[in-house]
N, C-alpha and C positions, 0 to 999 in steps of 0.2 A: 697878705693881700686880701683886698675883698671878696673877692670873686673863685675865693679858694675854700674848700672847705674837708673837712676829715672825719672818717668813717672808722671805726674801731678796723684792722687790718685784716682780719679774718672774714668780716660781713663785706669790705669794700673787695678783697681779691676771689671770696668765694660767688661775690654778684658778679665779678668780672669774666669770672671763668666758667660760671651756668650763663650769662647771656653772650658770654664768647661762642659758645658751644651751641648755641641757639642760632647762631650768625652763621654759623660752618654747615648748621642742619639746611640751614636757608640757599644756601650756596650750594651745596649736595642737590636741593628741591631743584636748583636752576639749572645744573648740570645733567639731569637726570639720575642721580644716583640712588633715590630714594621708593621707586618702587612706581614714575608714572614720567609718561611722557611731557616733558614742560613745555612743550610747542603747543601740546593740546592740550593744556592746562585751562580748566574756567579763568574768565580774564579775572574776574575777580579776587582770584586765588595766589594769578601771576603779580596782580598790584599788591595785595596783601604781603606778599612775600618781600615784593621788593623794599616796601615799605620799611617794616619792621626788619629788616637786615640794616637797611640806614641807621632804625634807629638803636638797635644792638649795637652796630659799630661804633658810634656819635656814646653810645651810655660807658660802652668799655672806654674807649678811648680818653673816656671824662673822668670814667671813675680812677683810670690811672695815674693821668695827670693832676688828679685834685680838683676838678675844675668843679662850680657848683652846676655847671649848665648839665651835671650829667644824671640830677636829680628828676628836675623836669624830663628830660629824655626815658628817666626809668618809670616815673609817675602816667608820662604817656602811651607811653608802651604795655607797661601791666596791665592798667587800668583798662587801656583800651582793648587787649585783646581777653582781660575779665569780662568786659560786655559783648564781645562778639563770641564767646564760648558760653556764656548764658542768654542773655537778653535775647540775640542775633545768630543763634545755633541755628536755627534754621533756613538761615540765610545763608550764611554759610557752609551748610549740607544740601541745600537745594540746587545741586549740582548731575550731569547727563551722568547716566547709569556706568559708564565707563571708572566712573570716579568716584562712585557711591562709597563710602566709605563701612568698615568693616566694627563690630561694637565693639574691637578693640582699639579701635582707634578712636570710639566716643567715650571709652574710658581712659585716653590718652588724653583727652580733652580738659576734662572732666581732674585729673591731674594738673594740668597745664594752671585751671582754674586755682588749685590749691596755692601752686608755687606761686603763682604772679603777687595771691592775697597776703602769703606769707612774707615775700621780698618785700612788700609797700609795708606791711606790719613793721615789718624787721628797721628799716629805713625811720620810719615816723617813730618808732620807740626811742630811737639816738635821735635823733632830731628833738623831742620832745623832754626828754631827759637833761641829754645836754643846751639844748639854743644855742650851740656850738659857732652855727653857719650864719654867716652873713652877705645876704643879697648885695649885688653889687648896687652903687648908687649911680 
């Protein structure tokens, strides 16, 4: 099918199970289980979250099924929270002192950055190797 495409099995179930895991983190953040009130959550933080759990779920979900749409779902997701972890750190840390965050949590960050650039590496190397995938028409 067009609209299908394939990842070496190790890179597709190992992405599925580090951004499943990120989706559970995200879930735990809504439940409160992670160490702050989410009622009082900056709203910014509350949208961010929700956000990128959609699109955790939407990339797992893709990468399982094959589907090619779970490429762009992973390309926006990295990508985007690569720039809100460097570009836009301070934007994202310019939050009420209650929620000020601790330097192990900006070298949590700062990590975060690694994996995202590694996963879109990882991705574009098969991609580019093979030409494998084909956009749907």
């Amino acid at each position: 099918m067009a609209n299908q495409f394939a990842l070496p099995p190790a890179l597709k179930y190992g992405l599925a199970a580090f951004y499943g895991y990120g989706a559970a983190v995200h879930v735990a953040n809504m439940l409160g289980l992670t160490g702050f009130d989410w009622k009082l959550a900056p709203v910014k933080w509350q949208v961010l979250v929700g956000l990128y759990l959609v699109l955790d779920i939407a990339m797992v979900a893709g990468l399982l099924a094959g589907r090619i749409w779970a490429v762009p779902a992973l390309v926006l997701a990295a990508s985007s929270q690569i720039l809100l972890y460097t570009v836009f750190r301070a934007w994202v840390l310019d939050v009420p002192a209650e929620f000020a965050v601790a330097p192990s949590d900006v070298a949590y960050l700062n990590g975060l950055v690694v994996f995202h650039t590694t996963c879109l590496a990882a991705v574009n190397a098969v991609f580019w190797r093979h030409r494998q995938w084909a956009w749907p028409q």
